[in-house]
MARMARLUM-705120 format. One line per field, with one value per residue (C-alpha): chain; x, y, z; residue in one letter. Coordinates in Angstrom, 1 decimal. Layout:
BEGIN
c <- A, ...
east <- X, ...
north <- Y, ...
up <- Z, ...
r <- A, ...
END
This chain:
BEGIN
c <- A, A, A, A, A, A, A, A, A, A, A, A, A, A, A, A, A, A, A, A, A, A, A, A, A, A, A, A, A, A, A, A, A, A, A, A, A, A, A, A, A, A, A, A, A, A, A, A, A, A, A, A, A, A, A, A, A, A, A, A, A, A, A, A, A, A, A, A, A, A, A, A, A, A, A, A, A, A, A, A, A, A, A, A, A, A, A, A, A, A, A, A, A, A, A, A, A, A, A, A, A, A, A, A, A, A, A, A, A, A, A, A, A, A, A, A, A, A, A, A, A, A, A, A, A, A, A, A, A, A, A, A, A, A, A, A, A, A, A, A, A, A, A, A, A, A, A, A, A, A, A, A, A, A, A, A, A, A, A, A, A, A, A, A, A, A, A, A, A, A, A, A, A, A, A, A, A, A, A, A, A, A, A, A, A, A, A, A, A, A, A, A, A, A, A, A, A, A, A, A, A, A, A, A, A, A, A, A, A, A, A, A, A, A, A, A, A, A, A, A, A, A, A, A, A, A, A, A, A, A, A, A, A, A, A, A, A, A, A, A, A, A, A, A, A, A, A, A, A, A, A, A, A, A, A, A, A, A, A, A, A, A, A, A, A, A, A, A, A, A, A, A, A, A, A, A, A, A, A, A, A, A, A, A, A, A, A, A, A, A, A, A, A, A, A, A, A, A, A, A, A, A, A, A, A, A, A, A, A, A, A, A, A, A, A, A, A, A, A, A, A, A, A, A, A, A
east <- -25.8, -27.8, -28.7, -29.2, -30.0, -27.2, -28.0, -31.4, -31.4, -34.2, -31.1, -30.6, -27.0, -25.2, -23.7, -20.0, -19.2, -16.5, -13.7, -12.4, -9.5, -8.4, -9.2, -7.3, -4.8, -1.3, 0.4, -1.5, -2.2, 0.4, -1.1, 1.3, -0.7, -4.2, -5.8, -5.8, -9.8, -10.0, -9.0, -10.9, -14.1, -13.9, -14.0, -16.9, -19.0, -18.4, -19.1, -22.6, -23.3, -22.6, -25.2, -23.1, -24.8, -22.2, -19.4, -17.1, -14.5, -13.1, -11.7, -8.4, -7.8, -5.3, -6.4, -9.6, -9.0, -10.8, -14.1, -13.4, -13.5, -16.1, -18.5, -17.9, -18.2, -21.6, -22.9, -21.9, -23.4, -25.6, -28.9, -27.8, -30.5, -30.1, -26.4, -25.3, -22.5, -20.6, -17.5, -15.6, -13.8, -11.5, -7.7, -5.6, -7.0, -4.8, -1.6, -2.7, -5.5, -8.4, -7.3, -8.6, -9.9, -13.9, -14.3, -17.8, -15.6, -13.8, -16.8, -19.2, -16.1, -15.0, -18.8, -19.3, -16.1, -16.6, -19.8, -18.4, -15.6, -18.5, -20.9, -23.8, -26.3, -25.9, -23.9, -25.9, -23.4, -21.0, -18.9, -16.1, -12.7, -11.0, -11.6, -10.7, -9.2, -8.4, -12.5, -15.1, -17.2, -20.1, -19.2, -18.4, -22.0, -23.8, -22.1, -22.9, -26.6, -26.8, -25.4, -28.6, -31.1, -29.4, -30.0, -26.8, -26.3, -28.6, -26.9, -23.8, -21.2, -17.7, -14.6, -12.0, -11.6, -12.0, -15.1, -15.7, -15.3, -18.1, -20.3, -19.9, -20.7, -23.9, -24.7, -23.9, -26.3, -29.2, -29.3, -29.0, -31.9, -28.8, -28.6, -26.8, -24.0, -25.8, -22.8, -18.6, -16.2, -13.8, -10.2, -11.7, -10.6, -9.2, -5.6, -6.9, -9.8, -9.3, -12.6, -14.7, -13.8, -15.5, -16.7, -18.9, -21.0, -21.4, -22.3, -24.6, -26.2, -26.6, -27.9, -25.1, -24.2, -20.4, -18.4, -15.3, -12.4, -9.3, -11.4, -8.6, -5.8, -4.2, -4.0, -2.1, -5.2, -5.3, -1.5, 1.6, 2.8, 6.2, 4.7, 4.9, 2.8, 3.4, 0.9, 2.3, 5.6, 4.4, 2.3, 3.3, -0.1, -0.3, 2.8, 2.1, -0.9, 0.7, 4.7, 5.0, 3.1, 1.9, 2.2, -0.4, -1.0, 1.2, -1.0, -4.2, -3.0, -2.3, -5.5, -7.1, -5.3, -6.4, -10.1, -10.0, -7.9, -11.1, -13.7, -11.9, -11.9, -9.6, -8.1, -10.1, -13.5, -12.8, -11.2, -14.5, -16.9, -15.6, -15.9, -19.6, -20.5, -20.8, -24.1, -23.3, -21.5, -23.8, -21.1, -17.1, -15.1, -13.3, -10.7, -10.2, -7.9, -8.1, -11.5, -10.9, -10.9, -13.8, -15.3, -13.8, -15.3, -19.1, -18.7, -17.9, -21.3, -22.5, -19.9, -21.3, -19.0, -19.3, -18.9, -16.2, -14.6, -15.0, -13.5, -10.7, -9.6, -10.1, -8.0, -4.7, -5.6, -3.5, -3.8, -2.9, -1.9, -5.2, -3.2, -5.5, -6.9, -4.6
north <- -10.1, -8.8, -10.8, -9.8, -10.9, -12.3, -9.9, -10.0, -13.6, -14.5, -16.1, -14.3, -14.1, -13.1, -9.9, -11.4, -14.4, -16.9, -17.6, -21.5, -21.4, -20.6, -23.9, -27.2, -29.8, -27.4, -30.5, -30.4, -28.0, -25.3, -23.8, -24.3, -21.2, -22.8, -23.9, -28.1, -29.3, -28.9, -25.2, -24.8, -26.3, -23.8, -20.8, -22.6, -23.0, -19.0, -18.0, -19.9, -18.7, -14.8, -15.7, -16.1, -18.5, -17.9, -20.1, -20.2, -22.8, -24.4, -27.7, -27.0, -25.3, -27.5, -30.0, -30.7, -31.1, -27.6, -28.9, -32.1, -30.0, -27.5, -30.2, -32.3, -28.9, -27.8, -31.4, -31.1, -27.7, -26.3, -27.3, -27.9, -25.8, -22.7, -22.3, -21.1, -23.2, -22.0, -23.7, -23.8, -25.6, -25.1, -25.1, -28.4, -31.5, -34.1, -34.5, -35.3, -34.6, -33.1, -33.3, -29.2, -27.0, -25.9, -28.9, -30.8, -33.4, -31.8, -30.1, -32.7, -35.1, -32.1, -31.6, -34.9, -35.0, -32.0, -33.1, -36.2, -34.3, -32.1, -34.9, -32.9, -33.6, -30.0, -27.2, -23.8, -21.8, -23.4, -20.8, -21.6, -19.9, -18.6, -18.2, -21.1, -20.0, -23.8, -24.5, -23.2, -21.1, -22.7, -26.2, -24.9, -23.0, -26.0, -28.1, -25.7, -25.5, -29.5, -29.8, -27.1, -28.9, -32.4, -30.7, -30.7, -27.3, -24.4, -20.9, -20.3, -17.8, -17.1, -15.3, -13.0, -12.5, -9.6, -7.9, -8.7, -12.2, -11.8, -9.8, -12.8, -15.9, -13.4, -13.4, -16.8, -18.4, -15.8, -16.5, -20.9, -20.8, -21.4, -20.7, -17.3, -16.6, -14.6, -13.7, -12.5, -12.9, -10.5, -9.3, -5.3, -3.5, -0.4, -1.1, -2.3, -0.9, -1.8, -3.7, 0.1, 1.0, -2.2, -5.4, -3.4, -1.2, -4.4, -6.6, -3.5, -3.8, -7.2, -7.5, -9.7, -9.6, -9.2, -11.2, -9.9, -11.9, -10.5, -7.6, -6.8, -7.1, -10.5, -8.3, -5.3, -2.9, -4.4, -3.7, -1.1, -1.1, -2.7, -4.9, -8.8, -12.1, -16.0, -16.1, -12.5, -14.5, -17.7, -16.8, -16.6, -15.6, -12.9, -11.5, -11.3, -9.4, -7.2, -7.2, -4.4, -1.9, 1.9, 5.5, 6.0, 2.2, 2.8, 6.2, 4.6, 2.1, 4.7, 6.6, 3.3, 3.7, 7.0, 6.3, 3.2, 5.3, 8.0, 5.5, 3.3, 0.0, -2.2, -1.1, -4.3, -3.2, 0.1, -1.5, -4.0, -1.3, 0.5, -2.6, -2.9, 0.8, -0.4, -1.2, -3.8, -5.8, -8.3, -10.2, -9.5, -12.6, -12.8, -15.4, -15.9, -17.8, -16.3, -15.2, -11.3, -11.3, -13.1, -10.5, -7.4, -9.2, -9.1, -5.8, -4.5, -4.8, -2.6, 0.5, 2.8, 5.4, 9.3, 10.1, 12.5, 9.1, 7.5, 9.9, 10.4, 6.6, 6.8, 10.0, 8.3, 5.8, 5.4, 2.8, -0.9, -3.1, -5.6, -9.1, -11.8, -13.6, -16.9
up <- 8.0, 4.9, 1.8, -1.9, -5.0, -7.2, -10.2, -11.5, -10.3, -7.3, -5.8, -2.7, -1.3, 2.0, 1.0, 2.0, 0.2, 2.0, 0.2, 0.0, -1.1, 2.4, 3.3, 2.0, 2.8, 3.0, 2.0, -1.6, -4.9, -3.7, -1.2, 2.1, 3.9, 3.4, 6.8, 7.1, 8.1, 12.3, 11.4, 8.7, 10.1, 12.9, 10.9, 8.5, 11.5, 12.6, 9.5, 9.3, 12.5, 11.3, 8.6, 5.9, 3.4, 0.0, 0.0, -3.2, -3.6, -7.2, -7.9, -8.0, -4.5, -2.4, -5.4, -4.6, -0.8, -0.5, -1.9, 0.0, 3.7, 2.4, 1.7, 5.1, 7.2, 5.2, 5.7, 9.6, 10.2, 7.8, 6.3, 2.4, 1.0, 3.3, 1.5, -1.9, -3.0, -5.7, -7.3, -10.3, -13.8, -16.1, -14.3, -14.6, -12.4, -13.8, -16.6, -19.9, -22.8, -21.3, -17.5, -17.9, -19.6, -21.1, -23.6, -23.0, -21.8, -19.0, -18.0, -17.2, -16.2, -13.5, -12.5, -11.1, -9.5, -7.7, -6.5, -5.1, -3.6, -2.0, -1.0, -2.7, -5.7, -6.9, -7.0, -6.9, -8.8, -11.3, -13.0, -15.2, -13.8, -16.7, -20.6, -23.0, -25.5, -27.1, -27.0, -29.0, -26.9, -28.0, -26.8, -23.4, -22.9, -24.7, -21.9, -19.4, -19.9, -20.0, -16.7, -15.8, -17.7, -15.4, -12.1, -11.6, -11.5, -10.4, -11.6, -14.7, -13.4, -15.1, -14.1, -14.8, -19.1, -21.2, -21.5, -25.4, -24.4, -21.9, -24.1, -26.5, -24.0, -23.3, -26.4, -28.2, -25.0, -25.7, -29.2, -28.3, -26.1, -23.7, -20.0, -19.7, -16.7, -13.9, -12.1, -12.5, -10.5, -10.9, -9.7, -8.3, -5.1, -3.9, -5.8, -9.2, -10.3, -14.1, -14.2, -13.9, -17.7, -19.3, -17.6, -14.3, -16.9, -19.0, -16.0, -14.4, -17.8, -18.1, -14.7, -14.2, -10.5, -9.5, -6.7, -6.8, -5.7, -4.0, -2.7, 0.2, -2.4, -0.8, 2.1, 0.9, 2.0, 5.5, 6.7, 6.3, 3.2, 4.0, 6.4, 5.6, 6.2, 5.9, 3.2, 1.4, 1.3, -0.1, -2.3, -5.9, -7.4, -5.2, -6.0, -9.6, -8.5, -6.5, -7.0, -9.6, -7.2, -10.0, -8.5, -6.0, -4.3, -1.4, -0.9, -1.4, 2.2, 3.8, 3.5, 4.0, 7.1, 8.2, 7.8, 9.5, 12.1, 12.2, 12.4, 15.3, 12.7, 11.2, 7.6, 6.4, 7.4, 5.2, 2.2, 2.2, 2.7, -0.3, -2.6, -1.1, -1.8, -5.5, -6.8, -9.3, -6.3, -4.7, -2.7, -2.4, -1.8, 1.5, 2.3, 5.5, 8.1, 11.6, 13.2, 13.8, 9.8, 9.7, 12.1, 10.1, 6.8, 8.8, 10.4, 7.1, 5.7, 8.2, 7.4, 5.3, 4.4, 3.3, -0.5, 1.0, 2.3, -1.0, -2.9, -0.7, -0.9, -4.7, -5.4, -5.9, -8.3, -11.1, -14.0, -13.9, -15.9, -16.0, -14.2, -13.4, -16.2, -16.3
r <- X, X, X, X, X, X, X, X, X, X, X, X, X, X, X, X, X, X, X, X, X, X, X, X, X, X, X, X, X, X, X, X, X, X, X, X, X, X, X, X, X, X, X, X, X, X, X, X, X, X, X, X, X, X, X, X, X, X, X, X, X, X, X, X, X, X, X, X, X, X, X, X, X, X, X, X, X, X, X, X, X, X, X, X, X, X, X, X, X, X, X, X, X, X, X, X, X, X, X, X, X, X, X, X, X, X, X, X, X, X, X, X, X, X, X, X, X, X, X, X, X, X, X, X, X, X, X, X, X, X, X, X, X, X, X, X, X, X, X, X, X, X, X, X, X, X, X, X, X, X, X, X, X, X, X, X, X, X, X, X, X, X, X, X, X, X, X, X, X, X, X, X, X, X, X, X, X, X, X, X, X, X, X, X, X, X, X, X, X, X, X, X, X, X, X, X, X, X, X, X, X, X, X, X, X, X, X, X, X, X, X, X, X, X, X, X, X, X, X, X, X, X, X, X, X, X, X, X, X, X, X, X, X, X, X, X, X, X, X, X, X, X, X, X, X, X, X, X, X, X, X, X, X, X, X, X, X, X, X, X, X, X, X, X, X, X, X, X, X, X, X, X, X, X, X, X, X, X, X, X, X, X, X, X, X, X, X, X, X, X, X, X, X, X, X, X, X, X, X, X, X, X, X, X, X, X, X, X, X, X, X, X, X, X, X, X, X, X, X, X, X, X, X, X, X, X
END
């Protein structure tokens, strides 16, 4: 495994960051394909031994149960301090006023919860997962950067949202005194590249450093095109990602496919090189459930491939709409 730093940060990263939300009660938050705890704790305890230390998880996976398993398995077989633990606010925990969102409210009400859920004192990266729209940004960031100053919290990231909404988070914090987000995560891979026109030159300018989520497109990249999963067919977020395919996506697999064929790898280590060829990426988010992905997701880091390569898988793209932000 290889380690970086998250943006200009000193906080150095495993270079594949596990995904979470694989991992939860399938009985809870609308997940049926996530992997209940004996599973879960098995592929936790692979990963640690590959050397991955980045583990991203948000309240609202399998309703907490995520966190809840993630926090038992880090206790069980990991030393706390040689892991980044990242999780996330903002989606609904609860029915009624202020059971979500960024108000100061739900922030520091959702912090400690998800630190109880994770049996830890502090999280190292709390990023919030969407924009607010319904709170003034300036509440949220105040919030934010109290939960810092607590100890609470170690690193501000934030997720998918425009990149003038971003820019202006960037900005309101630097001009407060305010900690500033260090990292996005991001909806980028092979099949939606949207994110390259605005937010990647902003974060590569920022030194903000990018985790993209979904880097294997829910699984599209890894497969035949007409070729179906449990999860593919259950999951109703990914098919709003990936149900109204443009011109050139069923292309882009297969060329996936060819160079994976040429190299004598799975389509998954290919599709996850090409999101780690990009300098701005310090981590892609891999969610796993089975250990040969786990293996594809560590081998990856280790595939470099040819700018001829590169340009081949990125010939076809054609525009998307940009899907992902609620």
């Amino acid at each position: 495994m290889e380690y970086t730093r998250l943006g200009t940060t000193g906080l150095q990263v495993s270079r594949i960051c596990l995904g979470m939300m694989s991992f939860g009660d399938p009985a809870r938050g609308g997940h049926p394909w996530s992997l209940p705890e004996e599973e879960s704790r098995s592929v936790i305890q692979k990963a640690l031994a590959a050397g991955i230390t980045f583990f991203d998880t948000a309240n609202v996976y399998s309703a907490g149960s995520s966190e809840e398993i993630t926090g038992r398995a880090i206790r069980d077989f990991a030393d706390r301090e040689d892991v980044v633990l990242a999780t996330k606010v903002n989606g609904r925990m609860r029915p009624g006023p202020n059971g979500a969102g960024l108000s100061r409210k739900a922030i520091l009400t959702e912090l400690d919860a998800s630190l109880e859920r994770l049996g830890t004192d502090y999280v190292d990266l709390y990023q919030i997962h969407r924009w607010d729209p319904h709170t003034p940004v300036e509440e949220t960031l105040e919030a934010l950067d109290s939960a810092v100053r607590s100890g609470k919290v170690r690193y501000l990231g934030a997720s998918s949202m425009w990149a003038w909404q971003f820019s202006r988070a960037l900005h309101v914090a630097g001009e407060h005194g305010w900690h500033r987000f260090v990292s996005m995560q991001d909806h980028y891979n092979l099949l939606n590249r949207e994110e390259e026109r605005e937010m990647l030159p902003l974060c590569a300018d920022e030194g903000i450093g990018v985790i993209p989520w979904s880097p294997l497109a829910r699984g599209r990249l890894t497969r035949d095109w007409d070729e179906a999963t449990n999860r593919s067919q259950n999951d109703q977020f990914g098919t709003s990602l990936y149900g109204d395919p443009a011109e050139g996506d069923r292309e882009i697999v297969r060329r996936v496919g060819e160079v994976a064929e040429a190299r004598g790898v799975p389509r998954a280590q290919v599709a996850l090189a090409w999101v780690l060829s990009k300098p701005v990426v310090s981590a892609p988010i891999v969610g796993v459930t089975k250990d040969p992905h786990l293996d594809d997701a560590v081998a990856a880091v280790d595939l470099a491939l040819t700018e001829e390569e590169i340009a081949r898988l990125e010939e076809p793209y054609a525009p998307h709409a940009v899907v992902g932000f609620s």
